[in-house]
Structures are given as structure tokens and as C-alpha cells.
N, C-alpha and C positions, 0 to 999 in steps of 0.2 A: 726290482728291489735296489735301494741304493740306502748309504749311509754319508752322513757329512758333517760336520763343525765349524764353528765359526763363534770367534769371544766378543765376550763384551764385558760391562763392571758390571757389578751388583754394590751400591751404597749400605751400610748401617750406620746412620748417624752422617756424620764426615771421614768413614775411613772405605775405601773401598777394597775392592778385590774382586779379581778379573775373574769368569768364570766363563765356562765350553758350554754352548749352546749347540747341542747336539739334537739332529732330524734323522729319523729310520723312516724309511718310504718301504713299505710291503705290501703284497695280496691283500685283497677285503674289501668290506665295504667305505665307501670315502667318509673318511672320517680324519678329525683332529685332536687330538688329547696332547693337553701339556703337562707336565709334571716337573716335582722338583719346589716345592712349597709353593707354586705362585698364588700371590695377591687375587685382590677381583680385576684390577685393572689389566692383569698380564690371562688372566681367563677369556675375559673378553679381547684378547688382542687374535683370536682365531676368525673371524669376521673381519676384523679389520688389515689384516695382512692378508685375506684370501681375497676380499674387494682392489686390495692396492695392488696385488700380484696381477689380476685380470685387466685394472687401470693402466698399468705400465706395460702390455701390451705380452707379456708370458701367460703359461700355461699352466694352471694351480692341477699337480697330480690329483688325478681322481682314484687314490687309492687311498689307503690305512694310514698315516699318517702319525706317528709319536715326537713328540719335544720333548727335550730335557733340559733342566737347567741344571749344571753341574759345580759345585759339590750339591747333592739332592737336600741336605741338614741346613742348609743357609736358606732364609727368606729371602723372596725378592718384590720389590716392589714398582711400582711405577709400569709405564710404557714406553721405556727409555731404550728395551728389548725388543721391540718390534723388527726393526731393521735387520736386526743379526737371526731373529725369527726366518725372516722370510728368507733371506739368502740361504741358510744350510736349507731349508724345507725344498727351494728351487734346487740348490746344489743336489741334494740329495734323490732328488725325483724326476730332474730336469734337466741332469747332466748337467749345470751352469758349473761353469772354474772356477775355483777360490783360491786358486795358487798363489795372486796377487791380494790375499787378503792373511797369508799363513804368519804374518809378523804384527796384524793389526787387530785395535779392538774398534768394533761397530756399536756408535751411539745413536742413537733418533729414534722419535715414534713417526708412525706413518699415521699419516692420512687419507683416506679412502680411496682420493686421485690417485696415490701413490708419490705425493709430498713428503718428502722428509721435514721434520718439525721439531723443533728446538724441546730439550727435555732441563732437569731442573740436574744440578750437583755435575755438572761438565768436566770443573776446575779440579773438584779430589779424587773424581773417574779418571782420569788422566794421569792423573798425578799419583793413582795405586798401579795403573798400567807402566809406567816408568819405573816403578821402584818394582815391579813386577819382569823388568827386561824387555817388556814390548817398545818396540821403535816407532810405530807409527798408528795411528787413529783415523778413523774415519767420521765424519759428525756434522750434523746440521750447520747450516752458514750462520746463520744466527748464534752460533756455541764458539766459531771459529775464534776469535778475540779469548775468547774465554781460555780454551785450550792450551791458545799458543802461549798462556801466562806459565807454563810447564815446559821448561828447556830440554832439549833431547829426546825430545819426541816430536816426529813427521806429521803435519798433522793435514789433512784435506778434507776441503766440504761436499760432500751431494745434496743436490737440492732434491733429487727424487730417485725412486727408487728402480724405473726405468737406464739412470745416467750410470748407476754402479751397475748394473745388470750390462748396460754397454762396455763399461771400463773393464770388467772381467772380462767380457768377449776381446778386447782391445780393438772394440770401433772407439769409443769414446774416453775425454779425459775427465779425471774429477777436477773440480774448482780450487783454482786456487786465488782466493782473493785477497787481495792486497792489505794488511791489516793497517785500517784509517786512525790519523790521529785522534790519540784516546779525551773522551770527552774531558775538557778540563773542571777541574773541582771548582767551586764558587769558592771567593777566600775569604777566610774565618773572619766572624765576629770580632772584634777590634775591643780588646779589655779598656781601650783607652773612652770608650763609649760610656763606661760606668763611673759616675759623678759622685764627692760625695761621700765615699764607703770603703772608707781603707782600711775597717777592720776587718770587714769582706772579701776586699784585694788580696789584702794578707792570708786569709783561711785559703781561698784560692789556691793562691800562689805557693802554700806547703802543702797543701793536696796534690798539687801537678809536680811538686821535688820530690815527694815522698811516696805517691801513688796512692794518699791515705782517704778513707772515707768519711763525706763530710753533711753535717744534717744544719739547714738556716733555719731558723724560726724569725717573725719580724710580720710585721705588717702589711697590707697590701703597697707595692711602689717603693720598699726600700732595696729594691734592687736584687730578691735572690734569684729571680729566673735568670736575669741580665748573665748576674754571672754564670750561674751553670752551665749558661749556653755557650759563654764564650771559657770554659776549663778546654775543648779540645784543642783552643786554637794555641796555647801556651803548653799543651804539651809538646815532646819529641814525637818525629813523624816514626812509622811502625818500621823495624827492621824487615830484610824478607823474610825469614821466616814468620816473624808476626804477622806481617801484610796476607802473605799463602796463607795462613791459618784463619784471619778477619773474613778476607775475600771466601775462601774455602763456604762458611759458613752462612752467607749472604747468597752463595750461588743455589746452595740445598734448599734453601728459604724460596729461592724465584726472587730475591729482593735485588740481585744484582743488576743495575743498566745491561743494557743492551752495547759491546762495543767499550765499556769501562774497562780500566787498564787493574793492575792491582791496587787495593784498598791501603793507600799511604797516609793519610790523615785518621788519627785515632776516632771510629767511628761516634755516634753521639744516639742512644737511644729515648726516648721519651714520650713515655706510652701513657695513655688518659687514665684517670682515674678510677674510670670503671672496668678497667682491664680485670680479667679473668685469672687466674693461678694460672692456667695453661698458656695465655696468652702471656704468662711474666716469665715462667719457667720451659715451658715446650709442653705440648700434649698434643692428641690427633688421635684420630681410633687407625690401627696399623704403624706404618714406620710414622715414629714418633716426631713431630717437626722441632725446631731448634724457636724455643722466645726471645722475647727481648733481651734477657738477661745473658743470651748467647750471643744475638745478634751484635751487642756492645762489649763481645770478647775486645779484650786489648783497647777499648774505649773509655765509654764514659755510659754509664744508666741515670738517666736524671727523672725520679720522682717527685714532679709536682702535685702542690697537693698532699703531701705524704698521707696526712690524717685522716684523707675521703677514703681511701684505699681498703679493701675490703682486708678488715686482721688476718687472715689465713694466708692471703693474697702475698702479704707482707712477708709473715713467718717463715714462708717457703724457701725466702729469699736467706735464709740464715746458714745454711749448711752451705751451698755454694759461695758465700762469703767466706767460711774458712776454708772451703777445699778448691775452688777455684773450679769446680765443673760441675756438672748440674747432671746426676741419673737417675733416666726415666727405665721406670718397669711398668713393664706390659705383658700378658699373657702369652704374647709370641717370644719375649725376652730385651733386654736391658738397651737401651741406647744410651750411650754418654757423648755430652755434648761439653768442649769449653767455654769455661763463662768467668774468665779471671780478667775482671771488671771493676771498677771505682762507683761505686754508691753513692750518688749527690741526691741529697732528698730537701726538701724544702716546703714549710708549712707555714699557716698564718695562725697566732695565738690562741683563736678561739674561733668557734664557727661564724659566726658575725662578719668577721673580716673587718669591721669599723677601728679608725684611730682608736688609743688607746683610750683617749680621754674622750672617746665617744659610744666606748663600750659599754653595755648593759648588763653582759654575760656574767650570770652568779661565778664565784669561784669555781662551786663543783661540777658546772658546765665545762669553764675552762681546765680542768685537771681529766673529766671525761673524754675531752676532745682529742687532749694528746697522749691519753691514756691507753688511746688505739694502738699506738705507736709500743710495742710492747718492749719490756728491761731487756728480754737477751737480744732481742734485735739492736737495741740502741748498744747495750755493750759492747756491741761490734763495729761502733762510727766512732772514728780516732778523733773527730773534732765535731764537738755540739756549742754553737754558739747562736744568739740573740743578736741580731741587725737591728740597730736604733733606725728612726724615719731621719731620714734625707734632709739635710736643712736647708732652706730656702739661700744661705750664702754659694752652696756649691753650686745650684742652678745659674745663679745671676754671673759670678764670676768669671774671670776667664783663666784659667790656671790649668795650665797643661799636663794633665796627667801621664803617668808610663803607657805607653802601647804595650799592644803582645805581644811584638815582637823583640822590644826591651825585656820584656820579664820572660822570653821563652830562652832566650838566652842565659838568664840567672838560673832556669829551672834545669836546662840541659847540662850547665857545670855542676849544679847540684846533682845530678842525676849519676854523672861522671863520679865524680868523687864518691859518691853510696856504694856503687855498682864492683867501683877499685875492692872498698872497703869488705863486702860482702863477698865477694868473689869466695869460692863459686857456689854458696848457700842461696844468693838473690843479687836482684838486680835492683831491689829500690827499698829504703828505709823498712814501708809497711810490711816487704813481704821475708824480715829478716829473722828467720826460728829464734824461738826463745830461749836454746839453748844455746844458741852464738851471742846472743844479748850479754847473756848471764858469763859467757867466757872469760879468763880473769884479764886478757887484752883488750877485751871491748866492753869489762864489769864498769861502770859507773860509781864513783865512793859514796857513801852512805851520808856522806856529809853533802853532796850533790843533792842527793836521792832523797833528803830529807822531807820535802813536802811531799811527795809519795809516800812515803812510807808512812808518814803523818794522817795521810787521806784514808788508809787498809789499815790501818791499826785502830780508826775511830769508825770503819764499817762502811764510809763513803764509796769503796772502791773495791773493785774486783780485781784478781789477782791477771786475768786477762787485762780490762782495765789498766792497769799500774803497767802492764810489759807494752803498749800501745801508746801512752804516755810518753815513754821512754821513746820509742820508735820515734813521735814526734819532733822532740825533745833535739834528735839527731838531727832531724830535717831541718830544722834552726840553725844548727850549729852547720851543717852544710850550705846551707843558703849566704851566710854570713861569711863562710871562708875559713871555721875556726873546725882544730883539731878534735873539739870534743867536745860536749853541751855542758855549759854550765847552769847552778841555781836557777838563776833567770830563766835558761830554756826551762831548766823542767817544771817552775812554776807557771809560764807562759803556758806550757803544755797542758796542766792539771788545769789552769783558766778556761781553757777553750774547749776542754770534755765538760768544763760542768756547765753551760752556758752562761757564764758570764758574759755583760757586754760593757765591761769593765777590765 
């Protein structure tokens, strides 16, 4: 009879928490029962840790055999437990040492051979083991890069599950592989690429000071992908905490490279048209996966297309718009994922897609098309504007327009200057409470306010609406260098919610 333990994380969402994987080897008949909520994947890992135990050249007790995963009330999911499986089961029945493992947690799923094999969420396993007080990790070579994104914590690789079974004996060492230069990022789409389209430039460009959400309508080639695609590259690159937090999310995904450093460039999501709710917001039967709308935490979500988009698909996307996180319930319980993300959506006038003056489309086609597009979702994009087509002078000319790198500069003293201001309600115009708005040092005079108040008094405008506006409003007067928005910002502001392209 023996008894033994050995940790590892258990994920929900993106947060972890290290739990004791606890083996009792007693009389009976050979048998394996795991307990402690597990999943199908961790049911089936009784088979596959008794083949890898035999593969790796040890002796699988042929007696009674109980697992636990401790605390027993937590779900656990995945095959990310295998490794720390088999170890206490050996420790426990096989007298193997774990003395050399009493400060660490054990990641990896096995392989029949008894290969250790790369598991998914490495980065926030580590990083709840740290803030947990454990010093050191054990983990697939493949996770090594990942890991070592987590300061203060020791981290080594086993390639198999023979090399740890040697390291406890102390015949053999675990890997320590030299972390390679991080793959470098491709660099950003060049805003100087877009011809032509300065009042696009513009929207842009107080999207990325302001962090606000922005919807183009316009016709096919007047340039709304161009830009959407190129907002990350004029934003500011992610602090670390924002990066831990991007990266964190990307790794639970399985979306992160292989050997990728932390996620410093605000990422960029843009997901087809026929994407699913589960695939915009997160779903999966079990631990709930994170969607696009997470995937582009601290990014950019750019919906092309907006109109094909299936309405529910759409709507879903409304509550983590104001709350900045998106929660999934499930009959096992709640997963919340961060999804405090910038909205760029982009449609073409009517299903046709034909120039204007080559359109067919009745009216009430065109009012059905974007009629997909539902009021409270739209009341929730700070800038709705109309792209005129492209004029043949800006093609032919040669006139050199601002690069990113010129306007990421204007966008990062804008940014500055927001972040002073708000201190410490927010960090960027859009995400500044309403109730700091209204304060009487940062109240805007009524004589400013006037074409607002003008729009809500004639019914044009929601009272959300009008406070979004204002938020704008600032963005202006920051970009420009001035203490505080005037008329003009805030009519500039009320121009660009109702789609003028005037």
C-alpha cells in the first residue's frame, strides 16, 4: 500500500489554480478509478498512462489503484494531467521519489510511447502556479517558450516520461533548452497604402486615440478593409500586463505559435461572415473555448461584411461591448473570458455591391439589408460614417500621404494626454464612465453641447448616444493639442454617428 501527490493547474477559462493529484495504491483487484469531476478526456487518460508507464520501461502496480483530483468541487478538463497522473500512481505503488518535484507543478499529456506532448493554456498554468508560490514547473519542450513568458518561476522540459522517472532517480537530467530567438512579427500594414480617403484616415485615426467603435458603409474599393486592416498598426503596442493577458488567451485557444514571445502588437481578429455565435463569442460542449471577440482582447474585431452576419450572431456581440467580457454558462458553470476590444464593422450599401449609379436595388431592399444591422447594436458604435468612391485623381497622382508611423505617433500623445486626464477611471476617451463625463471639471457648457442637446430633444439620439458623442468630441480636442472640445468637435462628432459623408 502506498500513498503520494504531485500538482499540477486545473484552467477555468483563463485563470488557473494548481491542484494535488493524489494516488492510493491498495489490495484488490488491478483496477483504476479517477475521481474528482474529471472530464471524458481525463477518463480516458487510464489507458493511456498505464501504456506510457509500461513504454517507459516501469512497472504499472497491479493492484487497486484511486486518483484524485483535488479540490474534488472543481472541473477539470483536458489531458494536460496525465504526466502528474502517472508520477504519484508510480510514486505511490512503485516507490519512485518525488522529493525533487515537492516545489513543482507537472504539465503534459502522454503519449502511449510515453512522450510528453505539448498541452493548450501553458502561459496562465504557470502564471496561477506563481502567484500560487510554486518556484518551478515541469512541461513539455514544446510549452518551454511559453512558460518562460512567467518571471520567477524555474521552468524545465521532459521530452518523456521515462527522462523524469530517471531525473527523480538522479541518473538523468531534465532539458534545459535554450530559449531561440522569438519568431519576429511581419510589420504592420502601412496606413500610407490607403489613397484617396481622408475622411476614412480621419475615422481611423480617432478610433486608435480614443479606442472608439467604428462602422464604414461605402461601396465595393473605397477602401474600408484597407483600413481596418491596417487600425493595429497605428495603435500603441500592449503594456505587459495587457500582452500576459492577449497572449494568456491565444494560448487556451491552441492559437499561439509555437516558440512566440509575448503578444506586443494589438492583435487583429476577422472572422467570415458565416461565423457562428459560438464562434464570435466562445462556446464548445464542456470547458467553454474563448472566440473571436476574446481572441481580439486588447485588439481590434473587424467585421466584414457586417450585413451577411447572421442577426443573433450580431447581437450577442452587445453586452460585451459594454462590459468588456463575455460570460458563458454552461450546465457544469460560468466561464468568463476578456473581450475589451474595438469593433470595426464594414458594409457595402446594399446586397448588389454595384456603384451607386449602377444600382438596381428598390429602396426597401436597401433599408432591409442594413436593417440586419440592429438600433442597439448600432447605438453602440461611436462613429458611423459613409465612404464616397475613390477618385480617379488620387490613383494617378503622386502625393504622399502620412504613414503609420507619422499618425501612431499623433495617436500615442493622444492616448497620453486621455489616460493623464481620466486617471484612474480609464485609460482612453471611449472607456471614460459617464459619470466623470458629467463632473463639473470635465462638464462641457451647454453652449458647446448645443447640437447635442438639439439631436435628444428632437428624438434623433439616445441618451447613450449623446454621452459617446461627447467621448468623441474629446478625442478631437486631444488629437489636435487643445484643452477641451469645442462646437466644432462636437458637431464634427454628431456628423460622424449619423453617417454623413459630408
Amino acid at each position: 500500500m502506498g500513498y503520494a501527490q504531485v500538482r499540477s493547474v486545473a484552467l477555468s477559462g483563463v485563470v488557473g489554480e494548481v491542484i494535488v493529484v493524489e494516488a492510493d495504491v491498495a489490495p484488490g483487484l488491478p483496477s483504476l478509478v479517477v475521481s474528482g469531476l474529471p472530464d471524458a478526456a481525463l477518463s480516458e487518460a487510464r489507458d493511456r498512462i498505464r501504456a506510457a508507464v509500461h513504454n517507459s520501461g516501469a512497472s504499472w502496480p497491479q493492484q487497486r489503484i484511486t486518483v484524485n483530483l483535488l479540490p474534488a468541487h472543481l472541473r477539470k478538463h483536458g489531458s494536460g494531467f496525465d504526466t502528474a497522473m502517472a508520477l504519484a500512481v508510480l510514486a505511490a505503488g512503485a516507490g519512485l521519489p518525488i522529493g525533487r518535484l515537492v516545489d513543482a507543478v507537472v504539465l503534459g499529456e502522454l503519449g502511449l510511447d510515453g512522450t510528453v506532448r505539448p498541452v493548450r493554456g501553458v502561459l496562465p498554468a504557470v502564471l496561477a502556479a506563481s502567484r500560487a508560490g510554486v518556484g518551478a514547473a515541469v512541461v513539455p519542450p514544446a510549452n518551454v517558450a511559453e512558460a518562460r513568458l512567467v518571471p520567477g518561476v524555474e521552468v524545465r522540459a521532459a521530452d518523456s516520461l521515462g527522462r523524469i522517472i530517471g531525473y527523480l532517480h538522479g541518473a538523468e537530467r531534465l532539458l534545459d533548452p535554450v530559449s531561440g530567438a522569438s519568431v519576429p512579427e511581419p510589420p504592420p500594414l502601412d496606413l500610407a497604402d490607403v489613397l484617396g480617403q481622408e475622411r476614412g484616415r480621419r475615422v481611423i485615426e480617432l478610433a486608435a486615440a480614443g479606442r472608439h467603435h467604428v462602422a464604414m458603409f461605402g461601396p465595393p474599393g473605397a477602401g474600408k478593409t484597407m483600413l481596418a486592416h491596417r487600425l493595429p498598426g497605428i495603435l500603441p503596442p500592449l503594456g505587459d500586463e495587457e500582452a500576459i493577458e492577449a497572449t494568456a488567451l491565444h494560448s487556451v485557444a491552441g492559437t499561439l505559435p509555437p516558440g512566440s514571445g509575448l503578444i506586443r502588437r494589438p492583435p487583429l481578429q476577422s472572422p467570415h461572415h458565416t461565423a457562428s455565435v459560438a464562434a464570435l463569442v466562445g462556446g464548445g460542449s464542456g470547458l467553454a473555448r474563448p472566440g473571436a471577440i476574446s481572441l481580439a482582447h486588447n485588439g481590434v474585431l473587424f467585421l466584414d461584411e457586417c450585413a451577411e452576419f447572421q442577426p443573433g450572431a450580431l447581437d450577442a456581440l452587445r453586452e460585451p461591448l459594454e462590459e468588456g467580457r463575455i460570460r458563458l454558462r454552461r450546465a457544469s458553470g460560468e466561464t468568463v473570458y476578456p473581450a475589451r476590444m474595438q469593433l470595426v464593422m464594414a458594409a457595402n450599401l446594399c446586397p448588389c455591391a454595384r456603384p451607386p449609379h449602377l444600382c438596381q436595388c428598390p429602396s426597401v431592399v436597401r433599408r432591409r439589408y442594413l436593417g440586419r444591422l440592429s438600433g442597439p447594436l448600432m447605438d453602440r458604435i461611436d462613429l458611423q460614417v459613409d465612404l464616397d468612391p475613390v477618385r480617379s485623381a488620387a490613383l494617378v497622382d503622386t502625393e504622399i500621404v502620412e504613414s503609420s508611423e507619422v499618425v501612431a505617433k499623433r495617436v500615442a500623445e493622444a492616448r497620453g494626454i486621455a489616460a493623464e486626464r481620466w486617471k484612474p477611471w480609464a485609460g482612453a476617451n471611449a472607456e471614460a464612465p459617464g459619470h466623470v463625463i458629467r463632473h463639473h471639471r470635465m462638464r462641457l457648457p451647454r453652449s458647446v453641447l448645443h447640437p447635442l442637446v438639439r439631436a435628444v430633444d428632437r428624438g434623433r439620439m439616445s441618451a447613450r448616444g449623446f454621452e459617446r458623442c461627447v467621448r468623441v468630441a474629446w478625442t478631437m480636442a486631444d488629437l489636435d493639442g487643445r484643452s477641451a472640445p469645442d462646437t466644432g468637435d462636437v458637431a464634427e462628432a454628431l456628423q460622424m454617428r449619423s453617417r454623413s459623408s459630408r
